[in-house]
C-alpha positions as CSV (number, residue, x, y, z in Angstrom):
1,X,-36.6,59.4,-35.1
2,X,-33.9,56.8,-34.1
3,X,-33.1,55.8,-37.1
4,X,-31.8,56.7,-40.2
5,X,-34.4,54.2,-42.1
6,X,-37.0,55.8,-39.9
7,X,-36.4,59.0,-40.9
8,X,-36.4,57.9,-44.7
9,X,-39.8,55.9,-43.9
10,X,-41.3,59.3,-42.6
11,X,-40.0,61.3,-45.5
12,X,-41.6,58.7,-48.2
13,X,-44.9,59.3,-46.4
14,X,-44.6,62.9,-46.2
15,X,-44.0,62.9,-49.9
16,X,-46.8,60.7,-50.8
17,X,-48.6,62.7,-48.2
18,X,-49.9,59.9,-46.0
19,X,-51.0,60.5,-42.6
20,X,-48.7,58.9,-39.8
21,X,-47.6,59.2,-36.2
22,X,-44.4,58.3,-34.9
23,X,-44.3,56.0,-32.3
24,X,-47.7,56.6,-30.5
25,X,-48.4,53.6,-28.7
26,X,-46.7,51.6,-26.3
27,X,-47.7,47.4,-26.0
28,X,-47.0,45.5,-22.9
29,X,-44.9,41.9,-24.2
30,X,-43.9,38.7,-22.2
31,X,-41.0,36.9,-23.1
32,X,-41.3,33.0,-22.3
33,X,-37.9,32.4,-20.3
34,X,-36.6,29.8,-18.4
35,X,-35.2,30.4,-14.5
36,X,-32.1,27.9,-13.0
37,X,-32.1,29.0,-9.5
38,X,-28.4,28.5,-7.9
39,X,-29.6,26.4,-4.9
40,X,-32.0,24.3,-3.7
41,X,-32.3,23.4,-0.1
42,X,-35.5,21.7,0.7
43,X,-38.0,23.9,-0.5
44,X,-36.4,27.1,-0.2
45,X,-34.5,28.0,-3.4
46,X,-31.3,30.1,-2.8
47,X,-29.8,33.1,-5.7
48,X,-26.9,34.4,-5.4
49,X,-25.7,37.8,-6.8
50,X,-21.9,39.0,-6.9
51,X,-22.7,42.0,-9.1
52,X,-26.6,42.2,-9.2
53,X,-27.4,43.4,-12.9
54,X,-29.9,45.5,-13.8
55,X,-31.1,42.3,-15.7
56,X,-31.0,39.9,-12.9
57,X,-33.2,42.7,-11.2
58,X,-36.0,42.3,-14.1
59,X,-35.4,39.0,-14.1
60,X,-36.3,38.4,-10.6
61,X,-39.3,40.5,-10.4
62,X,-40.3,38.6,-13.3
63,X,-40.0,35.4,-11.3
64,X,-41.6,36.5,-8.2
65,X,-44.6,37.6,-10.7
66,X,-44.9,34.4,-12.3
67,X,-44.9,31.8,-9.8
68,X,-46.0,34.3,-6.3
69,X,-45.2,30.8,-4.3
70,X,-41.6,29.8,-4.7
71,X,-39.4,30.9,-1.9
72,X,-36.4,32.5,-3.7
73,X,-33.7,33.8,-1.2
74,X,-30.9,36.2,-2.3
75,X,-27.3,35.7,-1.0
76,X,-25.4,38.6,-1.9
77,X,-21.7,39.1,-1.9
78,X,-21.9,42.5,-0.8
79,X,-25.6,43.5,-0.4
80,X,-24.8,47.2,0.9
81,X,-23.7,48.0,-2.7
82,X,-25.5,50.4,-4.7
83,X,-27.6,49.3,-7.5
84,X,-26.0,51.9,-9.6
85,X,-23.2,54.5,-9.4
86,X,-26.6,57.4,-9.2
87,X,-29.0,55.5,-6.8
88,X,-28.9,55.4,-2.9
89,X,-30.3,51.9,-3.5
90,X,-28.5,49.6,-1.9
91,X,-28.6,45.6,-3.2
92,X,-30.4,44.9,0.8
93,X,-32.8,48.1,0.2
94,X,-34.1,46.4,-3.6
95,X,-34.7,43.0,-2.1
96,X,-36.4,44.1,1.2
97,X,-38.3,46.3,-1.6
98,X,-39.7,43.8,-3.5
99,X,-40.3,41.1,-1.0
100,X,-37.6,38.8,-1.0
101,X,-35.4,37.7,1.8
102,X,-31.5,38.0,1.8
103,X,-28.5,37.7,3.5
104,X,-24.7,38.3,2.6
105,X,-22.9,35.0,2.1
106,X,-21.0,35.3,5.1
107,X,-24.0,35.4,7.2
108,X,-26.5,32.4,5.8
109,X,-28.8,32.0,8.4
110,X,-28.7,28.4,9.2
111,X,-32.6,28.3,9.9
112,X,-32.8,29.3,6.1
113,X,-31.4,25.8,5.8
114,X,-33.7,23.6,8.0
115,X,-37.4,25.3,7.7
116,X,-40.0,23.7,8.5
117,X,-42.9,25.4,5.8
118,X,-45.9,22.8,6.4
119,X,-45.7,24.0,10.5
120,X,-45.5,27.3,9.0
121,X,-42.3,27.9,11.7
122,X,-38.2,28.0,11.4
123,X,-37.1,25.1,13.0
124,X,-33.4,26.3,14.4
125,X,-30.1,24.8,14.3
126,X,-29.5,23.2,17.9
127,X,-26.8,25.6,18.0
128,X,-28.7,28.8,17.6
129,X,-31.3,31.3,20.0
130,X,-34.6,32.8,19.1
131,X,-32.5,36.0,18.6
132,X,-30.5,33.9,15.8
133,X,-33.8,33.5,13.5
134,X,-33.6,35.1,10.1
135,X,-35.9,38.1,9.9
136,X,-36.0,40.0,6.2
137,X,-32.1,40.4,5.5
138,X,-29.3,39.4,7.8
C-alpha cells in the first residue's frame, strides 16, 4: 500500500470481508497542455534546453506525438550531457533518438535559419559549402 489511508481502506474491507484487489489495472490518461516554443524562424520552430528535464523530455515526445508536422529543433547548451547521473544517454543521443534535430547553441546551423520547406531543400547562407548543411545534430 502507499498510504496510510490505503492501508486503513484495505483493512475496513477485510473486516467487512469484501473482495478487493489492490491496484490491478493501469489506464492510459492525456493531459490537454499548451506548448510555447522558444523560437520561431520561418516555419522551423526552435527549443532550447540548458538543463533538459526529465519533464521537458515527456513533454516533447508529447509534442512530436501530437502534431507529427511541426518542425521543432533543439538547441542545447551542452548536448553531450547525460540525461541523468545513471544513463550513458547523452542530451544529442535522446534527440537523434526520437527524431528531432539539434545543435549546441554555439553551432546554429545558419541553413536552419533560411530553409526552404515547399522546394523540400536547405537553401544555404551565401557564406556556407554543401559540407556546411545541417545533417541530424551539429
Amino acid at each position: 500500500m502507499r498510504s496510510r489511508l490505503e492501508e486503513q481502506v484495505a483493512a475496513l474491507l477485510k473486516k467487512l470481508n469484501i473482495k478487493f484487489e489492490y491496484e490491478p489495472d493501469k489506464f492510459s490518461y492525456v493531459i490537454e497542455a499548451k506548448y510555447t516554443p522558444d523560437f520561431k524562424v520561418g516555419d522551423v520552430y526552435l527549443e532550447t534546453k540548458g538543463f533538459f528535464k526529465p519533464a521537458d523530455r515527456r513533454k516533447m515526445l508529447a509534442v512530436k506525438k501530437a502534431n507529427p508536422d511541426l518542425d521543432v529543433r533543439l538547441v542545447f547548451q551542452a548536448p553531450y550531457d547525460k540525461i541523468s547521473k545513471s544513463s550513458k544517454t547523452t542530451y544529442a543521443m535522446w534527440a537523434e533518438r526520437h527524431g528531432f534535430q539539434w545543435c549546441s547553441y554555439t553551432t546554429i546551423q545558419l541553413s536552419w535559419l533560411h530553409e526552404d520547406k515547399q522546394a523540400g531543400r536547405q537553401d544555404l547562407h551565401p557564406e556556407e559549402t554543401e559540407e556546411g548543411e545541417a545533417s541530424q545534430g551539429c
